[in-house]
Structures are given as C-alpha cells and as structure tokens.
C-alpha positions in Angstrom: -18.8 -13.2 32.5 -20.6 -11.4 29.3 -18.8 -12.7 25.7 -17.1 -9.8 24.2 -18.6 -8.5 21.1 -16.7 -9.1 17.8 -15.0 -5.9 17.5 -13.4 -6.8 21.0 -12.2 -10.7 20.6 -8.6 -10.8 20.8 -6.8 -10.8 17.5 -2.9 -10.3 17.1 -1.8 -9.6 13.7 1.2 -11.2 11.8 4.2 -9.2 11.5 3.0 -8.4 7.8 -0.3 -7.9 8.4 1.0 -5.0 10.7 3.4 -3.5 8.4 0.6 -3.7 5.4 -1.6 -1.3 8.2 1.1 0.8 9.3 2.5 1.4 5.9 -1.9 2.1 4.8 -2.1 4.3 7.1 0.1 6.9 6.0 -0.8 6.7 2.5 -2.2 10.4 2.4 0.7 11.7 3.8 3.8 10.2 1.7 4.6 10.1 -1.7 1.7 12.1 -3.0 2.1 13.8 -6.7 0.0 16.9 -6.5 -2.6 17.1 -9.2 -2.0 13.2 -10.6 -4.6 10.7 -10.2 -3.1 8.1 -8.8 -3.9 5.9 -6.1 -2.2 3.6 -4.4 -2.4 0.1 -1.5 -0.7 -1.9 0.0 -1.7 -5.8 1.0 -0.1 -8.5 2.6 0.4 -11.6 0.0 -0.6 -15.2 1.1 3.2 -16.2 1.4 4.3 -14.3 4.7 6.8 -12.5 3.2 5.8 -10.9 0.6 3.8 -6.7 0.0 2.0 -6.5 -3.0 1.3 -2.8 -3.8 -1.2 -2.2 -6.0 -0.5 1.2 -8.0 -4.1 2.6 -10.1 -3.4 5.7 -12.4 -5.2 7.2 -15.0 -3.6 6.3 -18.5 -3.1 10.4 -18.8 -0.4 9.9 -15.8 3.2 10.3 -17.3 4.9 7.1 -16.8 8.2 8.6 -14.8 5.8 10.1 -12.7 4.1 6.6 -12.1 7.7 5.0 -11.8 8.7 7.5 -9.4 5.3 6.4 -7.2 6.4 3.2 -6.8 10.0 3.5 -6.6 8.9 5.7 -3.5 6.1 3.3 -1.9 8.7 0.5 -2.2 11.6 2.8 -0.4 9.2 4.0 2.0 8.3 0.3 2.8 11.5 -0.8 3.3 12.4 2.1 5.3 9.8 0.9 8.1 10.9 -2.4 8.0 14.2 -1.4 8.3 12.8 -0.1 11.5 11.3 -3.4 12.5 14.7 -5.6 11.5 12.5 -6.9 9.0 13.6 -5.7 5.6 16.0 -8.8 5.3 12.7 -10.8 4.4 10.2 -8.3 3.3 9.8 -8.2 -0.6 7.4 -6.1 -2.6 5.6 -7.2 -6.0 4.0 -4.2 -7.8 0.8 -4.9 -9.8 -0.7 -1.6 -12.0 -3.9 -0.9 -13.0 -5.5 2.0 -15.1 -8.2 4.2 -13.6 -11.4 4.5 -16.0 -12.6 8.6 -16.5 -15.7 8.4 -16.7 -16.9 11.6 -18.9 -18.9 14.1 -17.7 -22.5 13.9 -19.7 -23.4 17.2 -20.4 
C-alpha cells in the first residue's frame, strides 16, 4: 500500500478549530461595511474554549463603525455555535490593530 501524501493523512479538527474555519470562511460575505477598510479574523486561542478575533482598521475608520464590526463578528459567532450547542462554552476576546496607509509617492 503507497503512503498518502501530506495533503491526504487523516486529520480531524477540534470542535474550535472547525468553528474558527467555518466562521473564516464566510468572512466576505457577512458583516462587511461598504467603503471602510477594515479587515477582520478569526483564530482559535490555545485554551479550547476560547475565539480570538482579530479586527485591523485604518485609524480614518469611525470608531461606531469599528464597534459595530465586532459587535457583529461576535453575534455572528455565537449564532453558529448556537447551531453546534456550543455557545455555552465558546467565548470571544477581541484584539485591534490599526492598518498603516502607505502614501502614494507621486
């Protein structure tokens, strides 16, 4: 029998780790603000239980309009646990970071 090659070998994910890719992958269809440039992830943490989303904005992004990002991405997250049964253990950390413009050298 041949060994399978890497991107074959078996590999189940933790219940996180699937949430975290679910949750990724529909990222450009939820919770968009037209015109902002903001950008945003979700990763599993290192304690099981735990979604840290990481939220990158420029510093020109109104601040309710950043707030109302992640109050979103959280409430969307919670909603497809809610789906799983596993919102009564799921919590989500926020961590921000400001995107650097560069300017255009004319």
């Amino acid at each position: 029998m041949s060994e399978k090659a890497p991107g074959f070998e078996d590999y189940t994910p933790s219940r996180l780790e699937w949430l975290v890719v679910l949750l990724n992958s529909f990222i450009p269809y939820v919770n968009m603000l037209p015109g902002e440039d903001i950008e945003y992830a979700y990763v599993p943490a290192d304690d099981g239980k735990t979604i840290v989303l990481y939220v990158k904005h420029s510093a020109d992004v109104d601040a309710e309009n950043v707030k109302a990002l992640e109050d979103n991405a959280k409430r969307f997250a919670m909603d497809i646990a809610k789906n799983y049964k596993w919102d009564s253990w799921i919590e989500i950390q926020t961590q921000f970071k400001e995107l650097k413009r560069e300017r255009n050298q004319e």
